[in-house]
C-alpha positions as CSV (number, residue, x, y, z in Angstrom):
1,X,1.0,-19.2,-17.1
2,X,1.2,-19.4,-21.2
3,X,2.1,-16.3,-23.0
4,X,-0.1,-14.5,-25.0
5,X,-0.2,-11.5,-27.1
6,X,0.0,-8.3,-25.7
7,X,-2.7,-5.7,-26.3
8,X,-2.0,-2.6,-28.7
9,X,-2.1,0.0,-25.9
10,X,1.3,-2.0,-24.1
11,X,2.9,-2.1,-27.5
12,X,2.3,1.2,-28.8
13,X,3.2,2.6,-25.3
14,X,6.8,0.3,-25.5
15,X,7.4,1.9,-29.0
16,X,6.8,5.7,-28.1
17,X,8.8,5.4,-25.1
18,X,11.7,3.7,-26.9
19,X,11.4,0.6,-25.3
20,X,10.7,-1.2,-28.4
21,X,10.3,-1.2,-31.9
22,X,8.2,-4.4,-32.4
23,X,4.7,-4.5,-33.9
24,X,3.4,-7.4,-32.0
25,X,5.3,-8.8,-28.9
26,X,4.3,-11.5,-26.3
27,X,4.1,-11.5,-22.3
28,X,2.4,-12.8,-19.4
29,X,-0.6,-11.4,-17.1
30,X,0.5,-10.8,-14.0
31,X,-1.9,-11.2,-11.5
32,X,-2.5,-10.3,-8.1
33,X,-3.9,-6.7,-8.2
34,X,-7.1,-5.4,-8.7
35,X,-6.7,-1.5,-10.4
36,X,-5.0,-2.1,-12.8
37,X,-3.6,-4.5,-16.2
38,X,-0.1,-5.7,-15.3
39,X,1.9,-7.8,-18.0
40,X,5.5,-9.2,-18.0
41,X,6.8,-8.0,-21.5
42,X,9.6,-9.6,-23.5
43,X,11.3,-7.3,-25.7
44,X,14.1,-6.7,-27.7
45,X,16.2,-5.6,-24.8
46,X,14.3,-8.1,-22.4
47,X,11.9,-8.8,-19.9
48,X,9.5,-5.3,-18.4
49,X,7.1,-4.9,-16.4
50,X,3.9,-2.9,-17.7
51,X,0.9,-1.6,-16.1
52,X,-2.7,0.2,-17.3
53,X,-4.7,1.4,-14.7
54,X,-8.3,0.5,-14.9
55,X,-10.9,3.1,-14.5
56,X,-13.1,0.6,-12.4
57,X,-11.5,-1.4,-9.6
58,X,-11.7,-5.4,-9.9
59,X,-14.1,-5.3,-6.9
60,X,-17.8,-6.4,-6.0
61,X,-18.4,-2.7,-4.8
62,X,-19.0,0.0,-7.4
63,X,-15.2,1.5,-7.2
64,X,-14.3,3.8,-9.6
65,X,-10.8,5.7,-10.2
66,X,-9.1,8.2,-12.1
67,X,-6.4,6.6,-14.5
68,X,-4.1,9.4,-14.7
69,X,-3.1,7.7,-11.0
70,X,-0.4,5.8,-12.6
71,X,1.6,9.4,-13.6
72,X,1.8,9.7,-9.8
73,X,3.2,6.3,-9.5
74,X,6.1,7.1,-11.7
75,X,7.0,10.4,-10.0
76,X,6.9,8.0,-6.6
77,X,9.2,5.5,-8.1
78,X,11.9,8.4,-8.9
79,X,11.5,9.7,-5.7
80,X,11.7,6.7,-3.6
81,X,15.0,5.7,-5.6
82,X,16.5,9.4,-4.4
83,X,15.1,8.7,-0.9
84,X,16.5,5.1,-0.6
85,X,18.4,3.3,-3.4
86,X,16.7,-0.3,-4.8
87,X,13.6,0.1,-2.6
88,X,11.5,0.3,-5.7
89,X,11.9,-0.7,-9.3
90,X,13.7,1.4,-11.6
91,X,11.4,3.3,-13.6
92,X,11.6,3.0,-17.2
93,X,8.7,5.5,-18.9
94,X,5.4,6.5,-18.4
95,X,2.6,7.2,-21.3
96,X,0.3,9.5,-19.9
97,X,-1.8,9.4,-22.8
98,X,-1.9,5.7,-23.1
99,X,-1.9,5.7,-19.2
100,X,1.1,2.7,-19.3
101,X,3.9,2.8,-16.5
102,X,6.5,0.6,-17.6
103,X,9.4,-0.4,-15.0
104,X,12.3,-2.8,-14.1
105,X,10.5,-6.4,-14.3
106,X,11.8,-8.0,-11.3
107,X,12.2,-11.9,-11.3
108,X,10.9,-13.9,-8.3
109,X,13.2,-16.1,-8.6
110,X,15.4,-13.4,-6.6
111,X,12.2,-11.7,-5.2
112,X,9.9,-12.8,-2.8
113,X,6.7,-11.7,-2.1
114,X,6.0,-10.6,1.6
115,X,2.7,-11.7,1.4
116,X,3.2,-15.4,0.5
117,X,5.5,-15.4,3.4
118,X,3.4,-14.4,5.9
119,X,1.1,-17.0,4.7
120,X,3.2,-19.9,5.5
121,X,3.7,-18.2,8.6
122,X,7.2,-16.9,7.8
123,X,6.9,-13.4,10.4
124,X,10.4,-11.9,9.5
125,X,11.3,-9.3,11.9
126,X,14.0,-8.3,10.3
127,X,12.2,-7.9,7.5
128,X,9.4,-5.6,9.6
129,X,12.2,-3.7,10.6
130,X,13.6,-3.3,7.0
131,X,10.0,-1.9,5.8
132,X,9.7,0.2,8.5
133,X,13.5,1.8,7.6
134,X,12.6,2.0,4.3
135,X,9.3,4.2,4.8
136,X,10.9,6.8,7.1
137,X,13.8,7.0,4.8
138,X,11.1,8.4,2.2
139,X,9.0,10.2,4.3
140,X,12.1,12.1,5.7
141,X,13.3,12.7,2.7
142,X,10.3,14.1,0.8
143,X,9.4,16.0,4.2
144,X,13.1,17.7,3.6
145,X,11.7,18.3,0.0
146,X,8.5,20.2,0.0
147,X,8.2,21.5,-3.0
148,X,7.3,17.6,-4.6
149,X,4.2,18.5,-3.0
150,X,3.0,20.3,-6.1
151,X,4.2,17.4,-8.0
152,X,1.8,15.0,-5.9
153,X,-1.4,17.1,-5.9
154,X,-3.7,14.1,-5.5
155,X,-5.8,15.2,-2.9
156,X,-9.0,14.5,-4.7
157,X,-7.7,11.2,-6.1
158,X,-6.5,9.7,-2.7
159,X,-9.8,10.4,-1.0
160,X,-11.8,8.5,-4.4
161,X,-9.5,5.7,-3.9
162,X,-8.3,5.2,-0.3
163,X,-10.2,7.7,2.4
164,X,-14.0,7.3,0.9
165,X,-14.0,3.6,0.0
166,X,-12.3,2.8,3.1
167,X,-13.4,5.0,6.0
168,X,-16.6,6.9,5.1
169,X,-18.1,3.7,3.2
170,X,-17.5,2.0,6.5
171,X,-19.4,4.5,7.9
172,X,-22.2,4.0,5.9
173,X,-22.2,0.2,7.6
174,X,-21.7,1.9,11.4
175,X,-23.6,5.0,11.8
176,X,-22.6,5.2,15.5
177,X,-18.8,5.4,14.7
178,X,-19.6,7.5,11.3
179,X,-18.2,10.8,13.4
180,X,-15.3,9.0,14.5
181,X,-14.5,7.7,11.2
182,X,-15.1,11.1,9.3
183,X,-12.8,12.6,11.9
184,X,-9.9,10.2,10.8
185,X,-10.5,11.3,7.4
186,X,-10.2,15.4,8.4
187,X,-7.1,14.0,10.7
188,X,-5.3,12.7,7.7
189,X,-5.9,15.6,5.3
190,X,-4.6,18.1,8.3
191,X,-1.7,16.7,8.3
192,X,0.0,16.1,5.1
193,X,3.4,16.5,5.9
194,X,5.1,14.3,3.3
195,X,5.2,12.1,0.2
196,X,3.1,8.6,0.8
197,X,2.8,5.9,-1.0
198,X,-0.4,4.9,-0.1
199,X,-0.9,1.3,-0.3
200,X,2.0,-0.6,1.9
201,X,0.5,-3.6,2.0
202,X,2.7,-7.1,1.9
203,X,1.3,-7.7,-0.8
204,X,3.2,-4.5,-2.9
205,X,6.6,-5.6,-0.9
206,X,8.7,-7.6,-2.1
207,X,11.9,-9.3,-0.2
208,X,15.2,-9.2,-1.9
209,X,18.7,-9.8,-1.2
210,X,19.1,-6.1,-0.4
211,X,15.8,-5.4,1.4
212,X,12.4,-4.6,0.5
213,X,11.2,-3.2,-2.1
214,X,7.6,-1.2,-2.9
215,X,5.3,-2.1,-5.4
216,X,2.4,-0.3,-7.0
217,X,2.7,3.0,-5.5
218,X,-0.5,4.4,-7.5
219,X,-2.2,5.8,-4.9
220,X,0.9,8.3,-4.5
221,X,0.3,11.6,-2.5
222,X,1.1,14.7,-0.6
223,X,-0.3,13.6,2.8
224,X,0.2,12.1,6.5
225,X,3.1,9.8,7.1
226,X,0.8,8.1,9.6
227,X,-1.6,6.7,7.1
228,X,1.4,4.3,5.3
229,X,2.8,2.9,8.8
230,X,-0.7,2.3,9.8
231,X,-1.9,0.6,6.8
232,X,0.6,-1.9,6.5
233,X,0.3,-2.5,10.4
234,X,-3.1,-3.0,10.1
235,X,-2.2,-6.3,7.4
236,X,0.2,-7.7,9.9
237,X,-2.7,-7.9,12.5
238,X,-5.2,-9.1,10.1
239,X,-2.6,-12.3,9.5
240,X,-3.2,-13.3,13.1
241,X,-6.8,-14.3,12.0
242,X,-5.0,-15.8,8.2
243,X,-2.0,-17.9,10.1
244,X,-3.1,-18.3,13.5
245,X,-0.1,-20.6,14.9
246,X,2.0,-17.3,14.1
247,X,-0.1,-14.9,15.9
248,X,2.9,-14.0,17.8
249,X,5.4,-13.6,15.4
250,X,2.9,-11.4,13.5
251,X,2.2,-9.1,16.5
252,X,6.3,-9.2,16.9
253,X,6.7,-7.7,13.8
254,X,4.2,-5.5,14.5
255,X,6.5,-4.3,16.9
256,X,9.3,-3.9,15.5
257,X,8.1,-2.7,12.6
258,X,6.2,0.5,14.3
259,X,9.5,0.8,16.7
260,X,11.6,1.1,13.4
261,X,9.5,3.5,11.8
262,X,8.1,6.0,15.1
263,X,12.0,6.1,16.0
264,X,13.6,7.0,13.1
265,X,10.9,10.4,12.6
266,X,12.7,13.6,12.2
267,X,10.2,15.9,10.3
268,X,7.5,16.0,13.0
269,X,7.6,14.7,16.7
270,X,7.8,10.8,16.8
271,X,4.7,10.9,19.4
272,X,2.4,13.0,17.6
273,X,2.9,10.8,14.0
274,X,2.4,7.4,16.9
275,X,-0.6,8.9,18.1
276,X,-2.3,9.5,14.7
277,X,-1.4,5.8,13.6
278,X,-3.0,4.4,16.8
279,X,-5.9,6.6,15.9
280,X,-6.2,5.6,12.6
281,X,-5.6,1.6,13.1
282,X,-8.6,0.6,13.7
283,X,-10.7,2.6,11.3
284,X,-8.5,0.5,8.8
285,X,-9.0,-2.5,10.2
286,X,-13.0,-2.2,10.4
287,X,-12.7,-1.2,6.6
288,X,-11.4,-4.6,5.6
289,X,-14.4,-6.3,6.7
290,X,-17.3,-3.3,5.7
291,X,-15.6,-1.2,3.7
292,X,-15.4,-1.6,-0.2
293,X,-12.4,-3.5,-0.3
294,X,-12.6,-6.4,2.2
295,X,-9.9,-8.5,2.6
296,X,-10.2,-12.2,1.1
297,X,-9.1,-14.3,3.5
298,X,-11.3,-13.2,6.4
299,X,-14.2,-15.4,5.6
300,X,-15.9,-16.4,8.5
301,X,-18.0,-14.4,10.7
302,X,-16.3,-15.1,14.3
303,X,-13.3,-13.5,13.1
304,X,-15.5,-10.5,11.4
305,X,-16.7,-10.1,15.1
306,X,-13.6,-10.4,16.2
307,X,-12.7,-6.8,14.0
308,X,-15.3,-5.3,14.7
309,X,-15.3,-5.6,18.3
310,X,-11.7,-4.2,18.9
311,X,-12.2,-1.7,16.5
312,X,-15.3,-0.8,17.9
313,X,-13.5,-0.3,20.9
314,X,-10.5,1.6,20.0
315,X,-12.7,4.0,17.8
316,X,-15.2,5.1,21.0
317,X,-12.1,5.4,23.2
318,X,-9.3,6.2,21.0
319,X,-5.3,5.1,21.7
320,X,-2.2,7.3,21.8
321,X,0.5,4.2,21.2
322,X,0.9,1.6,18.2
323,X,1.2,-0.8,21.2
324,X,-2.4,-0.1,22.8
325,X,-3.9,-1.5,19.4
326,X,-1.6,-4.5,19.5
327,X,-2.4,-5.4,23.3
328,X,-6.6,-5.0,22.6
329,X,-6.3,-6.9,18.9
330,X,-4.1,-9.6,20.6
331,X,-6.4,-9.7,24.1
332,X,-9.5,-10.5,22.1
333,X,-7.8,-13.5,19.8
């Protein structure tokens, strides 16, 4: 993509943080997300990466957010780097007036990104297994840590942006599993236990020489562990219906992924965080077809059925294991 000018806000955010001292400079949109303006920034000192974070969401749904969301992202990003070294870029300043995070630009030249890979059907389990190492590494960490709880008081800004749009919209779409779904919204704001991130999907993970690495932690909070392992679960089984020659080598990953994660849980019993992740599985996974955010490469209708029959299912007659979910997604393919 051409370069083009940057806009004022990125510029005057660069000079107040000491990034830069230039009065125009040029970049490239980045693109890829939908919450928020991201450029690739050449400066004096060389290439960053920016962000703004939009008030409405680049969605066909009405979703609105608070921008002060990326402030949270740039605690995260410190906190991950304490938790686990290089599984995040290095944060570089944050302009909580201007509402600009700017970070380590990370060339993917040396960076892949997860989500491409599962496209072409590349199902890396060691790479499922690295993901799932990397989120209990945080989530034991900030569980060891409680006081960052105060620093991630987002209670109100993770239900606008995650637990409403996903779970009670889809509720609006199934009144018959509305109490089901509002009970996995009280079951993960019971239990916050740790720092999450929010939005592990493999489309914020990137692959690098030295493992993954997590991407666009704005929905940062003080909440249950259960809700990241879940979420980027659910993308691995969604893939079946994307790549379908590598239905197995997705539900593999699935595997080892949750094996990886549940195993390595020393802040609560391993079970119990299992149990809520099976729980909440297939509330997810019925949000990416009637929720507000529906995931853009489920397009026809049989594999819409498809979701909503085994998450139908698993919401009337809840599971306690990871592996349940796995065995009724992968029965009904």
């Amino acid at each position: 993509m051409a370069k083009a000018e940057v806009p004022t806000e990125f510029i005057q955010a660069l000079n107040e943080l000491g990034l830069s001292n230039a009065t125009s400079l040029y970049g490239t949109p980045l693109t890829g997300g939908v919450s928020s303006d991201i450029w690739c920034i050449e400066t004096e000192k060389g290439f960053v990466c920016a962000k703004r974070a939009l008030s409405k969401l680049r969605v066909a749904a009405d979703w609105h957010a608070p921008v002060e969301r990326n402030l949270f992202e740039a605690r995260w990003l410190q906190v991950a780097h304490q938790a686990s070294a290089g599984c995040a870029p290095k944060l570089l300043g944050q302009n909580p007036e201007l509402g600009v995070l700017v970070m380590q630009y990370l060339d993917p030249a040396h960076y892949r990104l997860w989500k491409h890979e599962l496209q072409t059907g590349k199902a890396d389990a060691h790479t499922a297994n690295a993901v799932g190492q990397v989120l209990s590494r945080i989530h034991s960490y900030a569980a060891r840590n409680s006081q960052l709880a105060k620093e991630f008081a987002t209670d109100k800004i993770f239900f606008e942006i995650r637990l409403a749009p996903y779970l009670l919209a889809t509720a609006l779409r199934h009144p018959n599993l509305a109490d089901a779904l509002g009970e996995l919204v009280l079951q993960t704001q019971k239990n916050a236990k740790t720092l999450v991130h929010g939005d592990v999907s493999p489309k914020n993970i990137l692959v690098g020489s030295q493992g993954p690495v997590l991407l666009d932690a704005e929905c940062a909070t003080w909440s249950d562990p259960a809700f990241d392992l879940a979420f980027c679960l659910n993308h691995l089984l969604l893939k079946c219906l994307w790549t379908p020659s590598s239905s197995s080598a997705f539900l593999h990953c699935f595997e080892v992924l949750s094996n990886s994660d549940v195993q390595s849980v020393d802040w609560e019993l391993p079970g119990a965080l299992e149990a809520r992740a099976a729980r909440l599985l297939p509330g997810l996974l019925l949000a990416r077809v009637d929720g507000k955010s529906p995931v853009e490469y489920v397009t026809e209708e049989y594999q819409r059925d498809h979701i909503r029959r085994v998450a139908t299912t698993l919401l009337l007659k809840p599971a306690s294991y990871l592996r349940e979910v796995a065995h009724a997604w992968a029965k009904d393919l």
